[in-house]
Each structure stands twice: as C-alpha cells, then as structure tokens.
PDB file as gemmi writes it, atoms N, CA and C in Angstrom:
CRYST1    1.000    1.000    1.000  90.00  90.00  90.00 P 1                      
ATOM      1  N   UNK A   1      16.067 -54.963  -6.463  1.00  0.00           N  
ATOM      2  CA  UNK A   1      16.444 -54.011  -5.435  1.00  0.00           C  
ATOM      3  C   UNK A   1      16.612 -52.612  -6.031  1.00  0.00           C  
ATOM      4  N   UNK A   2      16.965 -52.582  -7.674  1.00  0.00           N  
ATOM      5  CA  UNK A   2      17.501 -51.353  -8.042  1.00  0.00           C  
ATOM      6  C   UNK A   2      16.432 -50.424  -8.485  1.00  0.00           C  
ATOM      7  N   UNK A   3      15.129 -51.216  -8.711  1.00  0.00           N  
ATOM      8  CA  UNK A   3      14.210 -50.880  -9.335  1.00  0.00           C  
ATOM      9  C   UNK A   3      12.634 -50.613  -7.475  1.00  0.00           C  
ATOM     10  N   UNK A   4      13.134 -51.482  -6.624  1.00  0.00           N  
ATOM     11  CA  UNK A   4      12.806 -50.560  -5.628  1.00  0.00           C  
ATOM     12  C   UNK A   4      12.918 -49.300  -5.000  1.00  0.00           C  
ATOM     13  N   UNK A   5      14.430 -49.394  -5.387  1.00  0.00           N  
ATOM     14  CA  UNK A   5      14.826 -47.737  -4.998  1.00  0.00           C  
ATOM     15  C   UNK A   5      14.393 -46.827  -5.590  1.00  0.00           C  
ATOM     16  N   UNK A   6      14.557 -47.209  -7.155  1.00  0.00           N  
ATOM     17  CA  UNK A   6      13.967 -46.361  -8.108  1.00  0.00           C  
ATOM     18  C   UNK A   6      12.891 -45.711  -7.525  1.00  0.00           C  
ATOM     19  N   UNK A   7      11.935 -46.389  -7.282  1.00  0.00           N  
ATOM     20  CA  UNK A   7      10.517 -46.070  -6.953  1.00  0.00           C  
ATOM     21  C   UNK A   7      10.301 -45.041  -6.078  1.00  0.00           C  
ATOM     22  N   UNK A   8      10.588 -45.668  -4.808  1.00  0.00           N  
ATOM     23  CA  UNK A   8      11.247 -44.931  -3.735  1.00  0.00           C  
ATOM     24  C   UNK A   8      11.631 -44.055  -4.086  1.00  0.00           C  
ATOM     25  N   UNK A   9      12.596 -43.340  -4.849  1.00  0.00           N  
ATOM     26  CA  UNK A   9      13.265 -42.124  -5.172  1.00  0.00           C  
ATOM     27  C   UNK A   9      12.267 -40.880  -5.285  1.00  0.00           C  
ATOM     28  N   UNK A  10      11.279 -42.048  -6.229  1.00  0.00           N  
ATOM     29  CA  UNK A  10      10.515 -41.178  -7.061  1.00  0.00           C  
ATOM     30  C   UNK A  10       9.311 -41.030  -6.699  1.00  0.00           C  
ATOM     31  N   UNK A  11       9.292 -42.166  -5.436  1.00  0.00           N  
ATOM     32  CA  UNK A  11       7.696 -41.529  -4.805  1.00  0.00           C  
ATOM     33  C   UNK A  11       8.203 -40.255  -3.990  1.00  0.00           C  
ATOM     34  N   UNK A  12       9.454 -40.057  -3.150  1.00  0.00           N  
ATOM     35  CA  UNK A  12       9.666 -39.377  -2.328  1.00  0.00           C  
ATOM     36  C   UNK A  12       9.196 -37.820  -3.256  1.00  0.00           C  
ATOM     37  N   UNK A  13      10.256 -37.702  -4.290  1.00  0.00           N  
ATOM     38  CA  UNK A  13       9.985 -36.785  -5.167  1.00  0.00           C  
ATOM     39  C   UNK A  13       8.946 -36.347  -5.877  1.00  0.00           C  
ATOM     40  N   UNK A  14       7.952 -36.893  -5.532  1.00  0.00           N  
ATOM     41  CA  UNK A  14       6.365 -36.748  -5.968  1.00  0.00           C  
ATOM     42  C   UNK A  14       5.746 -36.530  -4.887  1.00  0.00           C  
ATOM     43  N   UNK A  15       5.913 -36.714  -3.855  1.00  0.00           N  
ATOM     44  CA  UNK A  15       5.429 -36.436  -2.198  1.00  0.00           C  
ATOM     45  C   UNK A  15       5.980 -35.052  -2.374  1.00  0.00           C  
ATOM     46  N   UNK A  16       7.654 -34.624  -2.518  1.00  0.00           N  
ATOM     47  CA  UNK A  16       7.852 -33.433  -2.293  1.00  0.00           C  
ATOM     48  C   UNK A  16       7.110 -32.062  -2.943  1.00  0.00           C  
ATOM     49  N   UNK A  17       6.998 -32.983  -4.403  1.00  0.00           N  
ATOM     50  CA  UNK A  17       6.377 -31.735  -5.220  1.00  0.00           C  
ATOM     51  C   UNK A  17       4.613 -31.463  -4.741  1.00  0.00           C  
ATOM     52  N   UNK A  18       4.206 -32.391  -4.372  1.00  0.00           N  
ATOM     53  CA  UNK A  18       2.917 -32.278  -3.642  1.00  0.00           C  
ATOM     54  C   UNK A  18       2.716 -31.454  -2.356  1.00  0.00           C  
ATOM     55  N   UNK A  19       4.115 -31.561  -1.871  1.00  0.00           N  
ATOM     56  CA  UNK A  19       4.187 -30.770  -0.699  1.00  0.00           C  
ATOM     57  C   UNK A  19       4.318 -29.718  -0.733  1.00  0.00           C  
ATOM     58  N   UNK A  20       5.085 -29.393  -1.737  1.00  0.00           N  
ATOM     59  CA  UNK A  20       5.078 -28.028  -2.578  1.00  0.00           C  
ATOM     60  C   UNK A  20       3.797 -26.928  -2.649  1.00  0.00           C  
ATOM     61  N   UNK A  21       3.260 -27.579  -3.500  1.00  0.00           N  
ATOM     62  CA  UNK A  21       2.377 -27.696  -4.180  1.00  0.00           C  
ATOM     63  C   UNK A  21       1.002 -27.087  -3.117  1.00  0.00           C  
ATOM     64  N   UNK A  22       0.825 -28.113  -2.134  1.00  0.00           N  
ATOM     65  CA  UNK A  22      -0.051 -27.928  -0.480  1.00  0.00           C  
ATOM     66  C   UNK A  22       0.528 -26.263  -0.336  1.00  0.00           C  
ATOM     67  N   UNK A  23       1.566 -26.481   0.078  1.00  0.00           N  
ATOM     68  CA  UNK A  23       2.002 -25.539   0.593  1.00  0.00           C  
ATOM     69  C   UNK A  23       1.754 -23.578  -0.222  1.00  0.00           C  
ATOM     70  N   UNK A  24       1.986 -24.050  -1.095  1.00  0.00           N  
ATOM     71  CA  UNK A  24       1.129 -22.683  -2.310  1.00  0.00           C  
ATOM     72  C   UNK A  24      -0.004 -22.673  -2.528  1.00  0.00           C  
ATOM     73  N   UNK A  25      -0.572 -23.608  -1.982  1.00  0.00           N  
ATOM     74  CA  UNK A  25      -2.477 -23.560  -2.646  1.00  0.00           C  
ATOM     75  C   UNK A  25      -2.668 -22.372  -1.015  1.00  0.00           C  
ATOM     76  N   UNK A  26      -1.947 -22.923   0.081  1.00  0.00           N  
ATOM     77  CA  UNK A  26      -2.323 -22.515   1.012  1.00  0.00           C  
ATOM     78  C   UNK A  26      -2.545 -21.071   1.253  1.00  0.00           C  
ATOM     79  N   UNK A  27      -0.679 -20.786   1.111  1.00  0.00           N  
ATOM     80  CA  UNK A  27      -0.645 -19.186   0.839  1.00  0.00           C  
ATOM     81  C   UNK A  27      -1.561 -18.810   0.105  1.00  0.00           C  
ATOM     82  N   UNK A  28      -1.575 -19.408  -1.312  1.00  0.00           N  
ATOM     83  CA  UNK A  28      -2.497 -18.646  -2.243  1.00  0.00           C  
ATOM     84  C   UNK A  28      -3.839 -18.175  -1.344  1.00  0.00           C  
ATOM     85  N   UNK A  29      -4.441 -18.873  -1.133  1.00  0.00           N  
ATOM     86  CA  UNK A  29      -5.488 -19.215  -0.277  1.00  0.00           C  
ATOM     87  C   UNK A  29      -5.662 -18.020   0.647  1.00  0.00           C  
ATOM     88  N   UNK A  30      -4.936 -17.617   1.722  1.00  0.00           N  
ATOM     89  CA  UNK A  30      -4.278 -17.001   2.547  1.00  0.00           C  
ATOM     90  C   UNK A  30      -4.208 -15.578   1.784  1.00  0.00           C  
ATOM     91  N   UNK A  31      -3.730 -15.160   1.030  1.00  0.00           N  
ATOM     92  CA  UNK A  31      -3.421 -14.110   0.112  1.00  0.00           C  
ATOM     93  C   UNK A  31      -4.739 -13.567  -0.166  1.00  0.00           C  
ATOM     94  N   UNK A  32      -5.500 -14.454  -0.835  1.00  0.00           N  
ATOM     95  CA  UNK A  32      -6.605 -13.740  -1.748  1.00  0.00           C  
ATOM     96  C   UNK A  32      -7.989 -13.791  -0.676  1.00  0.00           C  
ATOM     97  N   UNK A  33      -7.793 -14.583  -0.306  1.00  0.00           N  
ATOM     98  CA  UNK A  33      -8.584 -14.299   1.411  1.00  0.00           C  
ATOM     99  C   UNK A  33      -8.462 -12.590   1.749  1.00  0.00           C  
ATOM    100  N   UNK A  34      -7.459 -12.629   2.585  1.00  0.00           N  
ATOM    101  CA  UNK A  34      -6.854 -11.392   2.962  1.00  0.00           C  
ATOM    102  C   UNK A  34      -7.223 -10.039   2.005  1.00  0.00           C  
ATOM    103  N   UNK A  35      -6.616 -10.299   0.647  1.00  0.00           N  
ATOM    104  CA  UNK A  35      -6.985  -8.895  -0.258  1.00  0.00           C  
ATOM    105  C   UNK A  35      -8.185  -9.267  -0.375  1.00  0.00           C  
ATOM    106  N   UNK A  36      -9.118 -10.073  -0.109  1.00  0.00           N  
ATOM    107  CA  UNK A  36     -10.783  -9.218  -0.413  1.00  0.00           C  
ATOM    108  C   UNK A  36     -11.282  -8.773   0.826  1.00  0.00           C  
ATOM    109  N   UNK A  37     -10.571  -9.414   2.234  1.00  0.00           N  
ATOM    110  CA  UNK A  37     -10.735  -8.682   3.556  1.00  0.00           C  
ATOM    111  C   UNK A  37     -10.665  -7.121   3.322  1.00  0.00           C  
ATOM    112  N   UNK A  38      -9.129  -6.977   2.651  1.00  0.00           N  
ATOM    113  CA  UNK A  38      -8.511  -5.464   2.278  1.00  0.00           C  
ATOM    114  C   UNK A  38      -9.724  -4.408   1.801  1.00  0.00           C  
ATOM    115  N   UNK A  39     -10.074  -5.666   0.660  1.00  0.00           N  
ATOM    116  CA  UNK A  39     -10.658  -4.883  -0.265  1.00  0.00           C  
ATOM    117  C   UNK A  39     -11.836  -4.323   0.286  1.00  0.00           C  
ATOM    118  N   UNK A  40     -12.920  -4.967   0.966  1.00  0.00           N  
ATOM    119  CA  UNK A  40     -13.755  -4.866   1.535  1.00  0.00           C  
ATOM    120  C   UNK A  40     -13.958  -3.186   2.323  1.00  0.00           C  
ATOM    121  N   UNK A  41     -12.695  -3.751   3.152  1.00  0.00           N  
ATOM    122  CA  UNK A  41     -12.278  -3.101   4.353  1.00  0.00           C  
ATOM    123  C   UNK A  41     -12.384  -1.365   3.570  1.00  0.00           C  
ATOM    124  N   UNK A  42     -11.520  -1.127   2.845  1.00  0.00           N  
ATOM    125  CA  UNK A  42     -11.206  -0.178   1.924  1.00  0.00           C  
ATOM    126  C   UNK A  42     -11.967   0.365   1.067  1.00  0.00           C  
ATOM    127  N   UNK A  43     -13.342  -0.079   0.369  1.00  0.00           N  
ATOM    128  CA  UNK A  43     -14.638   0.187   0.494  1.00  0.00           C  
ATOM    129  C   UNK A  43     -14.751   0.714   1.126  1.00  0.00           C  
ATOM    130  N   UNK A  44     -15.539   0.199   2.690  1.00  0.00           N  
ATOM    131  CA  UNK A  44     -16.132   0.495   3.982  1.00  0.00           C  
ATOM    132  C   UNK A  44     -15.484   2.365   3.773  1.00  0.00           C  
ATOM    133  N   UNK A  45     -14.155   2.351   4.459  1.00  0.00           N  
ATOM    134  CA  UNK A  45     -14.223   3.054   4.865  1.00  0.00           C  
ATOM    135  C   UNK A  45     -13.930   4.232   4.037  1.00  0.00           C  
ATOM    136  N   UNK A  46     -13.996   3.955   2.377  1.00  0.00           N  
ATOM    137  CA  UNK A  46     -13.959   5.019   1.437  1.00  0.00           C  
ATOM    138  C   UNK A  46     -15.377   5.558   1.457  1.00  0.00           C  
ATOM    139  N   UNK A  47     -16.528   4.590   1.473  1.00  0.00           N  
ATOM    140  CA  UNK A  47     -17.623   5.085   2.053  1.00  0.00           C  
ATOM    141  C   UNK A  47     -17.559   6.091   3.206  1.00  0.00           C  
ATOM    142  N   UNK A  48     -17.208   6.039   4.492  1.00  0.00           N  
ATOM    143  CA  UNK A  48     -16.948   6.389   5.477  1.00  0.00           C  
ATOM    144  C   UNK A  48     -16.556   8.251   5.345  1.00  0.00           C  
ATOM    145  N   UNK A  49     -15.546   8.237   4.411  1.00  0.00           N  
ATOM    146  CA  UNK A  49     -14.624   9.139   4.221  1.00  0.00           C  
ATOM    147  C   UNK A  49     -15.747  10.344   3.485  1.00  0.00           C  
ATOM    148  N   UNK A  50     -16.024   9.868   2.540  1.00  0.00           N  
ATOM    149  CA  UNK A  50     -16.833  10.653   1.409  1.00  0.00           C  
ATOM    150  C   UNK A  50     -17.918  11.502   2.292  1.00  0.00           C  
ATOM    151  N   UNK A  51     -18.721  10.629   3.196  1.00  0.00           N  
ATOM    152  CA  UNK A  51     -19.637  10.765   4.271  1.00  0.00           C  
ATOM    153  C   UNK A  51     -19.176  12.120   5.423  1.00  0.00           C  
ATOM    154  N   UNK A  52     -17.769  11.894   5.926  1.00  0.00           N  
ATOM    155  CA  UNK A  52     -16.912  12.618   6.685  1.00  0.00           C  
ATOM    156  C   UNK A  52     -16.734  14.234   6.044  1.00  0.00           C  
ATOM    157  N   UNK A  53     -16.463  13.744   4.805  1.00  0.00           N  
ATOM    158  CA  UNK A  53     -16.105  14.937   4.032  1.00  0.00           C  
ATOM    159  C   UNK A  53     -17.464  15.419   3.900  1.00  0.00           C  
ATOM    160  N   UNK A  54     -18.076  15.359   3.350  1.00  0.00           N  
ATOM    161  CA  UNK A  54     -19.642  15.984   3.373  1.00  0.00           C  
ATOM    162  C   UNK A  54     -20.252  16.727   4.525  1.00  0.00           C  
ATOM    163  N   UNK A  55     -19.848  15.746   5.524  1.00  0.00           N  
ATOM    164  CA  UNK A  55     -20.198  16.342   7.036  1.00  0.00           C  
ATOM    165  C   UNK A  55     -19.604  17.572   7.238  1.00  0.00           C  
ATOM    166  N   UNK A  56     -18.473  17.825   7.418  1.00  0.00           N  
ATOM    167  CA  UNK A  56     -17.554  18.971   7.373  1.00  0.00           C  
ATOM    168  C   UNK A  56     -17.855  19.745   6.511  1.00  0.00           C  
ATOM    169  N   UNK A  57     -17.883  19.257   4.882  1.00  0.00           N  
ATOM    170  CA  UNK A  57     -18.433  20.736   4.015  1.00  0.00           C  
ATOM    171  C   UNK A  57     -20.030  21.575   4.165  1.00  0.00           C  
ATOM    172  N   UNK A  58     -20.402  20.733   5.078  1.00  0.00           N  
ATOM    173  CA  UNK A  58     -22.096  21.048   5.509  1.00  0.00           C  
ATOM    174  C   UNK A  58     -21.612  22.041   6.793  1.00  0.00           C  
ATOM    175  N   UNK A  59     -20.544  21.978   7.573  1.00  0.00           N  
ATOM    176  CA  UNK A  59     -20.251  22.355   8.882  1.00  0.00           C  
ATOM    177  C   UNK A  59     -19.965  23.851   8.407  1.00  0.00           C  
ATOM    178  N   UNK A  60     -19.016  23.662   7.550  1.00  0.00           N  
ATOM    179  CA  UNK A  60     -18.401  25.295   7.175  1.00  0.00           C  
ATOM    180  C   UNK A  60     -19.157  25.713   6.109  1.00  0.00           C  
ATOM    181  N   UNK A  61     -19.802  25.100   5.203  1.00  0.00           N  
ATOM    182  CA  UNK A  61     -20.661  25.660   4.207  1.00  0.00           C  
ATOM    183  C   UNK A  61     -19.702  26.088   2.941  1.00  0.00           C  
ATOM    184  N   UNK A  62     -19.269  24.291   3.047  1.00  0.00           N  
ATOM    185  CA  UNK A  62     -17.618  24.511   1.782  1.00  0.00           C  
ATOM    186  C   UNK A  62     -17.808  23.254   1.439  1.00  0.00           C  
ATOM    187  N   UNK A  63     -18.364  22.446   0.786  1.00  0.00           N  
ATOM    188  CA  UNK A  63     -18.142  20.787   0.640  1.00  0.00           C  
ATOM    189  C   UNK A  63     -16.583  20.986  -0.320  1.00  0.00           C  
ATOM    190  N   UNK A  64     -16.141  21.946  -0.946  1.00  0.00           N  
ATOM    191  CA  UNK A  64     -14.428  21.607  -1.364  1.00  0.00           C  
ATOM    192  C   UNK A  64     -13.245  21.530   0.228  1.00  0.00           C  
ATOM    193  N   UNK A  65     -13.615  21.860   1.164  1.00  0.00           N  
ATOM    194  CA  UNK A  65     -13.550  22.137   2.149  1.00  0.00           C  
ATOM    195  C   UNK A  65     -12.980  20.781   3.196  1.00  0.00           C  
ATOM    196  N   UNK A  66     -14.436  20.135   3.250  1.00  0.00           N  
ATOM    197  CA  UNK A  66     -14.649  18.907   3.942  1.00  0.00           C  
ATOM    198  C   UNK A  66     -13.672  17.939   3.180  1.00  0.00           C  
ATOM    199  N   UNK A  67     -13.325  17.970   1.797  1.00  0.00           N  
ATOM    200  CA  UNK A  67     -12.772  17.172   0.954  1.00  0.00           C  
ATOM    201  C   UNK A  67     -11.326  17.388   1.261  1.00  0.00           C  
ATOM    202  N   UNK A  68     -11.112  18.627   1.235  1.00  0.00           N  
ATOM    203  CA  UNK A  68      -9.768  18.885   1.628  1.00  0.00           C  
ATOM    204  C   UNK A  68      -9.446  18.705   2.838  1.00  0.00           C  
ATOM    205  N   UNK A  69     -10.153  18.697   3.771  1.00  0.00           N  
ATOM    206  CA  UNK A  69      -9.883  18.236   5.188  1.00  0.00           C  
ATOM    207  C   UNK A  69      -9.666  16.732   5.310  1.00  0.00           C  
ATOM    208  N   UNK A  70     -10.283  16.000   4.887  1.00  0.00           N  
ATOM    209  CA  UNK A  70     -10.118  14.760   5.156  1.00  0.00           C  
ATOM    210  C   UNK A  70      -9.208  14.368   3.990  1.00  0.00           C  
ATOM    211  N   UNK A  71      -8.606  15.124   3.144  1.00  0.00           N  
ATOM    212  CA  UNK A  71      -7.426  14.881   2.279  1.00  0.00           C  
ATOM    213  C   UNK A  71      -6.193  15.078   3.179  1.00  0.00           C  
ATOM    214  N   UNK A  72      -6.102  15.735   3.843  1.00  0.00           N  
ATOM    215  CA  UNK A  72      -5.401  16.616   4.622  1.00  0.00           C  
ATOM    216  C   UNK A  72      -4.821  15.583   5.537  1.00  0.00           C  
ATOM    217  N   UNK A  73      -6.418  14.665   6.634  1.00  0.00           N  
ATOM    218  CA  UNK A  73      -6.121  13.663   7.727  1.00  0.00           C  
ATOM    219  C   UNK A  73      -5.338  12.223   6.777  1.00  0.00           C  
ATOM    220  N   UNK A  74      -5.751  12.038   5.299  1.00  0.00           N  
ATOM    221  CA  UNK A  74      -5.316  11.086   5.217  1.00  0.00           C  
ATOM    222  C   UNK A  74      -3.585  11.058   4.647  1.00  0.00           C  
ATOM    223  N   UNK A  75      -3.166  12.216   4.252  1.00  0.00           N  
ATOM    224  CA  UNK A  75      -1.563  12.512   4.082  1.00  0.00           C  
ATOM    225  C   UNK A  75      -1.128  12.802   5.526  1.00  0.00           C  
ATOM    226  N   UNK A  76      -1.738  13.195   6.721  1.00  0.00           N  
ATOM    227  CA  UNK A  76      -0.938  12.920   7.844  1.00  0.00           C  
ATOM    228  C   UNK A  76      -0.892  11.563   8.066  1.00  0.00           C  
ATOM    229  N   UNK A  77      -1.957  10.494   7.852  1.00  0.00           N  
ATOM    230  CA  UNK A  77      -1.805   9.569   8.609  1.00  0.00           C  
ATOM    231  C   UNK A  77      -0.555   8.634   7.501  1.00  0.00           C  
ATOM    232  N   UNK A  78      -0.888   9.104   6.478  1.00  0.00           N  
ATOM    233  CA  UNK A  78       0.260   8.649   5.460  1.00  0.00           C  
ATOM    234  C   UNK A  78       1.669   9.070   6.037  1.00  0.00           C  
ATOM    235  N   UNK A  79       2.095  10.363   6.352  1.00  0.00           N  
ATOM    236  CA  UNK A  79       3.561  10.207   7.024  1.00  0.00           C  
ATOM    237  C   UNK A  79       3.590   9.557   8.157  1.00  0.00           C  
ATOM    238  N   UNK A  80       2.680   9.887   8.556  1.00  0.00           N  
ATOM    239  CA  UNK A  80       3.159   9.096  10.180  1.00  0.00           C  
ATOM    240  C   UNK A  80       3.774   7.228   9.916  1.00  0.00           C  
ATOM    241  N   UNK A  81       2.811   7.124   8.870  1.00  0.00           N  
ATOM    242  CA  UNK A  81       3.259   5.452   8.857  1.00  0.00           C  
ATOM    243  C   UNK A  81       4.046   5.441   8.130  1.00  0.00           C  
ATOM    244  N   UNK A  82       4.355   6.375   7.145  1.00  0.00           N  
ATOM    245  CA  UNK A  82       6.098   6.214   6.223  1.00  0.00           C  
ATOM    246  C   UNK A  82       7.128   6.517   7.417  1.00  0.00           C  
ATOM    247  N   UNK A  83       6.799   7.444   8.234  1.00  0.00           N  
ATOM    248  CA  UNK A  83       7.989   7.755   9.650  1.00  0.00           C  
ATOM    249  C   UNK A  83       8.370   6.543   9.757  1.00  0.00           C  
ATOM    250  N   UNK A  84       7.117   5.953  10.955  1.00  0.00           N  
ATOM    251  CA  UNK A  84       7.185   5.214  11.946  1.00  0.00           C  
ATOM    252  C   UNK A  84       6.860   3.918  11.611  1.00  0.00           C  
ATOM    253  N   UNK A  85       6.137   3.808  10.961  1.00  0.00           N  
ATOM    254  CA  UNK A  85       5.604   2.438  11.226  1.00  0.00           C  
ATOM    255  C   UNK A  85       5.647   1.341   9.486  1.00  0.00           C  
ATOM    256  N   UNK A  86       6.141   1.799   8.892  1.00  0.00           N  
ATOM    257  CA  UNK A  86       6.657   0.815   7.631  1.00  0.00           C  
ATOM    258  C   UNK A  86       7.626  -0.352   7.488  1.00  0.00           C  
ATOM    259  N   UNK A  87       8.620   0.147   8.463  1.00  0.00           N  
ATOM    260  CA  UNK A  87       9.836  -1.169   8.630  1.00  0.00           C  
ATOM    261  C   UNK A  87       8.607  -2.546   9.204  1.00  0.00           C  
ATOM    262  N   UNK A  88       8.305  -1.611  10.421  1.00  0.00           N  
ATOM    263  CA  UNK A  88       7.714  -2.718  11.277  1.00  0.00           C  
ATOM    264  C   UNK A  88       6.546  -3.624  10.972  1.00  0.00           C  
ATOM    265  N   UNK A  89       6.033  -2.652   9.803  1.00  0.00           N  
ATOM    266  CA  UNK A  89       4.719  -4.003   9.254  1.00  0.00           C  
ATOM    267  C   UNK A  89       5.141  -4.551   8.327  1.00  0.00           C  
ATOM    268  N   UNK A  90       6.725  -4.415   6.673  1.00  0.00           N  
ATOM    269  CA  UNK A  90       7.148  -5.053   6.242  1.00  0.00           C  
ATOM    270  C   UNK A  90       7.460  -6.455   7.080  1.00  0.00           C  
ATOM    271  N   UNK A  91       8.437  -6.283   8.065  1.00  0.00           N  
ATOM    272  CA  UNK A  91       8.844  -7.235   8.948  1.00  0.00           C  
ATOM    273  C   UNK A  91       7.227  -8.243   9.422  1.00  0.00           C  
ATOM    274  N   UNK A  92       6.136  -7.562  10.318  1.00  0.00           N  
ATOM    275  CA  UNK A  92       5.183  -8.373   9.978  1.00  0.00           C  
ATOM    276  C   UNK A  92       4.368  -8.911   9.550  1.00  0.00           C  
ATOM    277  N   UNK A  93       4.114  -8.818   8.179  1.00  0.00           N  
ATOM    278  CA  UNK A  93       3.851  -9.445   6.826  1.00  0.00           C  
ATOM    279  C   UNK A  93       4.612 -10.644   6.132  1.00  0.00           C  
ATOM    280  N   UNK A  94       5.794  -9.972   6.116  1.00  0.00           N  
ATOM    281  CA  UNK A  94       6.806 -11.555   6.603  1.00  0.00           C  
ATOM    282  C   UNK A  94       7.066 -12.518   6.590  1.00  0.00           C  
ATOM    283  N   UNK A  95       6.769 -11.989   8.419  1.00  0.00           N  
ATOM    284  CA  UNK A  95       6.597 -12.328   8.924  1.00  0.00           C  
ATOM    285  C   UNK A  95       5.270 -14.389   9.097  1.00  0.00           C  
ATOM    286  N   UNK A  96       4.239 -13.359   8.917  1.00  0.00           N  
ATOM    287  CA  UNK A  96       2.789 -14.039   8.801  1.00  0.00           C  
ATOM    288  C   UNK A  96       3.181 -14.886   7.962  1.00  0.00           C  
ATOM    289  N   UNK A  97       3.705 -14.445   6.385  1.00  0.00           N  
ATOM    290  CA  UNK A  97       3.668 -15.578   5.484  1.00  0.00           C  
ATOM    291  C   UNK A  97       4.614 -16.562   6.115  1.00  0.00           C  
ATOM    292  N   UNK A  98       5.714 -16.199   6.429  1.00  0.00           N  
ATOM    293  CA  UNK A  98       6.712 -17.457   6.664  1.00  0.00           C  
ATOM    294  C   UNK A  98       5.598 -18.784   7.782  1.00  0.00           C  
ATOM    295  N   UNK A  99       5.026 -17.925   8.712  1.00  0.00           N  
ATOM    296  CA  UNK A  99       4.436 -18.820   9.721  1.00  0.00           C  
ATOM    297  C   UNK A  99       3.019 -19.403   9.064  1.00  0.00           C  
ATOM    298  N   UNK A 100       2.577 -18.858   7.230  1.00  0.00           N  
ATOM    299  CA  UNK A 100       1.319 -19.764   6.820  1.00  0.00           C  
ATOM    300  C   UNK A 100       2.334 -20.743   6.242  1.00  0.00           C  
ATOM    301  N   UNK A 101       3.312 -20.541   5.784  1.00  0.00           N  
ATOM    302  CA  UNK A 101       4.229 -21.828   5.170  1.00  0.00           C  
ATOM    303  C   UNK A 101       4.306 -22.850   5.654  1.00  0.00           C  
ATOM    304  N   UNK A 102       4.880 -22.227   7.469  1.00  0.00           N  
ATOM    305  CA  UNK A 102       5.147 -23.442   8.067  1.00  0.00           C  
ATOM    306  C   UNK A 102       3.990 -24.393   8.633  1.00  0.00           C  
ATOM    307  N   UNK A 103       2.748 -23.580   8.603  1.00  0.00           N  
ATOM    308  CA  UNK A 103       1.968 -24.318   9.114  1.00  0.00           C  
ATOM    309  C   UNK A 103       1.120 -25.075   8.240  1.00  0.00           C  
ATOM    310  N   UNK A 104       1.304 -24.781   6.735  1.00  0.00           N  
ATOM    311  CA  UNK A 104       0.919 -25.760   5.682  1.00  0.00           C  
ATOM    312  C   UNK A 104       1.995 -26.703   5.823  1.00  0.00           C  
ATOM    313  N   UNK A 105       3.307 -26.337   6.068  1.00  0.00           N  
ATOM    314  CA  UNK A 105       4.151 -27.716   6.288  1.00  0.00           C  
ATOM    315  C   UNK A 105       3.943 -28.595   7.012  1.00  0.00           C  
ATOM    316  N   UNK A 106       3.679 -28.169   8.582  1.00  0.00           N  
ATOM    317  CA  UNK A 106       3.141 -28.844   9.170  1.00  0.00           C  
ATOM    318  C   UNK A 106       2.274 -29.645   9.151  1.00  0.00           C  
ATOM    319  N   UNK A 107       1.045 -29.226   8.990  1.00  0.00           N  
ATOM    320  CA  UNK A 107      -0.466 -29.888   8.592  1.00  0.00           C  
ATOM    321  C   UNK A 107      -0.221 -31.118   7.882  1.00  0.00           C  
ATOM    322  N   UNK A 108       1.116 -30.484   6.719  1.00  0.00           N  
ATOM    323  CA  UNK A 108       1.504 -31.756   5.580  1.00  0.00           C  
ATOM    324  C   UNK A 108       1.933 -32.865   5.868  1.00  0.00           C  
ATOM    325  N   UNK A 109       2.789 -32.762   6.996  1.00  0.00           N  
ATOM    326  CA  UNK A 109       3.844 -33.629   7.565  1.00  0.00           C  
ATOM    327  C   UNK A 109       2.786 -34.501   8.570  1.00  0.00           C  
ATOM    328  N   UNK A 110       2.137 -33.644   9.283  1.00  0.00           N  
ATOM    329  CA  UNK A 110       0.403 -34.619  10.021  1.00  0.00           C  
ATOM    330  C   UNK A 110      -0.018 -35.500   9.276  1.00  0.00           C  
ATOM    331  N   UNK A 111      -0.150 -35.109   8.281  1.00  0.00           N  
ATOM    332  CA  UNK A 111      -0.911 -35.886   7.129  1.00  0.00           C  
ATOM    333  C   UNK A 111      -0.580 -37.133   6.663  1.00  0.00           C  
ATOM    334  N   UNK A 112       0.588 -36.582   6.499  1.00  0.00           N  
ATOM    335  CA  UNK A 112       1.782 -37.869   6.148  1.00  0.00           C  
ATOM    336  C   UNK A 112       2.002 -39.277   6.916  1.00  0.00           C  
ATOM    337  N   UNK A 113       1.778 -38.856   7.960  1.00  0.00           N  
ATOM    338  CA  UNK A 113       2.498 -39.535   9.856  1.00  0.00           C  
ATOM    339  C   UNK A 113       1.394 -40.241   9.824  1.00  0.00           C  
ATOM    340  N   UNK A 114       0.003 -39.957   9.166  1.00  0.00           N  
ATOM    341  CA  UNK A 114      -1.523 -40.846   9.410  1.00  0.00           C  
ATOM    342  C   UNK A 114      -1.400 -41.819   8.283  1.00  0.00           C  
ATOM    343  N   UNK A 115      -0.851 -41.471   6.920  1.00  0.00           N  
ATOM    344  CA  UNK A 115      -0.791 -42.469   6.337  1.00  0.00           C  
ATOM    345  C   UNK A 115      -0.052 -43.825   6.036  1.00  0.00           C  
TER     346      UNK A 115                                                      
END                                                                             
C-alpha cells in the first residue's frame, strides 16, 4: 500500500512538471511567434518610412527634410502613446499571456480527462 502511494505521489509530480513544462513550450511558442510577427511588421514599415521620407524630400527639394519630417511624425506618435496609451497595453499584454497560460492549462487538463 505504501509503495502504491509512493508511486502515485510521484506520478502526480511528474504529470505536474509536464504540465509545467506544456505550459512554457506554449508561451514560448506564443512569444517567438509574435516577435517575428513584430519583427516582420517593423521591417515593412521601416521600408515604408524611408520611402515616405524620400517622397517629401523630393516634394520640397530637401531629402534632410523628408527625414526630419517623418522623424518628427514618429516622436509625436511616440508621446502620444507614452501620454495615453502605455498603462493600457502593459495591462493588455498581460493580459494575453495570462489567457495563453490558461489555455495551455486547459488543453492540458483535456488531455488528461482522455487518458
């Protein structure tokens, strides 16, 4: 009997660390997904920008010009989101992770219930 429990103890505790375990591959997963979305994304539109700026230094017949202009749009759009909008995407970032946790927990606990 003592040596059943044992087992028991120790399968539970090997289930947990597995669950663990699920549960970080996921995020991980989730994470590095995401930063090459970022990354991508951030490319794109550094392309975008360079392009913008050019346009404008062709407009006024200043390409230091166009550079500084769109230096200009991207420190406004920089305060505006240190103002306004920083609490609120800390909070949903979070956010997100807490709800990939739970839903690797979940999935886990599915998993479990089939076997």
């Amino acid at each position: 009997m003592v040596n059943f429990i044992k087992d028991y103890i120790d399968n539970r505790i090997q289930l947990i660390k597995l669950g663990v375990v699920s549960v970080m591959a996921n995020l991980t997963a989730n994470l590095i997904s995401s930063f090459l979305i970022l990354l991508m994304l951030l490319i794109i539109l550094f392309m975008f920008s360079i392009s913008l700026a050019y346009f404008i230094g062709q407009e006024y017949n200043n390409t230091a010009l166009g550079f500084a202009i769109v230096g200009g749009i991207y420190i406004a759009i920089f305060a505006i989101y240190m103002i306004f909008a920083k609490k609120n995407m800390d909070t949903k970032v979070k956010d997100k992770i807490v709800q990939a946790a739970f839903a690797a927990e979940k999935e886990l606990v599915e998993e479990n219930k089939e076997l």
